[in-house]
C-alpha positions, 0 to 999 in steps of 0.5 A: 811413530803414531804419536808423530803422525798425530803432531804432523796433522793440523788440530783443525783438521782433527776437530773436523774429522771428529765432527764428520765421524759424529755426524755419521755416527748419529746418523747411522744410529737414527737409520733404522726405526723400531717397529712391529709387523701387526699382521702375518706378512710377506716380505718382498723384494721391491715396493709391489706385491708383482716382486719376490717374496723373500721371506715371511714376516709372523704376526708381532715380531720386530723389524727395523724400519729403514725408511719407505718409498716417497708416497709412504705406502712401502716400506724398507725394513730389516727382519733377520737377516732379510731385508725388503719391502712391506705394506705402510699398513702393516708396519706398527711404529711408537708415535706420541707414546702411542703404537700407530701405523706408519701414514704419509702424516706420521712418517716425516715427523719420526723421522723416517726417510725416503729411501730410493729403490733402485739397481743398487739396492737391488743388487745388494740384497738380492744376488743370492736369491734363485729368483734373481734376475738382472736389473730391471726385475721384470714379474713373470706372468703366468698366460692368461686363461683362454677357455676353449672355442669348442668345449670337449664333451664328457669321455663316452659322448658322441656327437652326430651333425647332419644337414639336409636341404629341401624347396629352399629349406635347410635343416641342420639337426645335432644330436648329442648322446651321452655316457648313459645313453641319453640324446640331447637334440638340436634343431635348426631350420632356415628357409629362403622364401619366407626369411625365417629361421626356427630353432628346437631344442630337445632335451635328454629328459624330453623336455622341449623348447621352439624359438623362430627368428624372422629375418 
């Protein structure tokens, strides 16, 4: 019956499929690079170090390189049974007889292509992942830190204010006692008829220092 079915197909058209299937063949055998991670690294899901780490790549170990991003900066590459992106710095190929990193310079003449990351290739490496999310992957910034506007003291201080207003002066006096017993002691004094200001500061150890601001 095979044998018929064979008869009823054009010998062109047979030639044909067996050049497509060759050219596939070849091609497939050339997708991926032999290469070698020079560094402990991580392995991520997209060409920036703001993606997932799917896994952690030793020092020395081989990886296939499928091809990079079209500035030759990450690269695609196989490890395992994980698949993602690394650094070009970190990726060791064979050039001339020679271990070399991969650069823009050397990429194109082994033979290394330029592979688009994109939603298909997202989904079909990452599905299975807890930190997967629908395309487009957004990174997850922790909130930047705000330092508070009014440091809380050390537990066991206690902070004292008083403002007293005298002939057109106005003293504001604060007075910080700490866990020991010890007093630091700021002063401020302003007074209208001579558009000044003088600030003291007293210290727990007695140490003192005075500053005036003219207005």
């Amino acid at each position: 019956m095979l044998k018929h079915v064979l008869n009823q197909i054009p010998k062109r058209a047979l030639i044909v499929a067996a050049a497509v299937l060759a050219a596939l063949s070849a091609t497939a055998a050339k997708a991926a690079t032999a290469a070698i991670a020079v560094t402990t690294v991580n392995l991520r899901a997209g060409p920036s170090t703001t993606y997932p780490v799917v896994t952690v790549v030793p020092a020395g170990n081989a990886i296939s390189l499928h091809g990079c991003n079209a500035s030759y900066s990450w690269c695609d590459i196989a490890y395992g049974i994980h698949r993602g992106w690394v650094s070009a710095a970190y990726v060791q190929v064979i050039y001339r007889s020679a271990p070399v990193i991969v650069t823009p310079a050397v990429a194109p003449r082994l033979g290394i292509v330029v592979v688009n990351y994109d939603r298909a290739y997202w989904e079909r490496h990452y599905l299975r992942y807890p930190w997967y999310a629908p395309w487009p992957y957004r990174p997850v910034y922790p909130p930047p830190y705000r330092p508070p506007l009014h440091p809380l003291p050390p537990p066991g201080t206690t902070v004292d204010r008083t403002i007293r207003c005298d002939h057109g002066a106005c003293t504001g006096e604060r007075v910080v006692t700490g866990p020991a017993g010890r007093q630091a002691v700021r002063e401020r004094t302003c007074s209208r008829p001579d558009q000044s200001c003088s600030l003291s500061r007293t210290g727990p150890r007695g140490n003192s220092h005075t500053r005036i601001i003219q207005r």
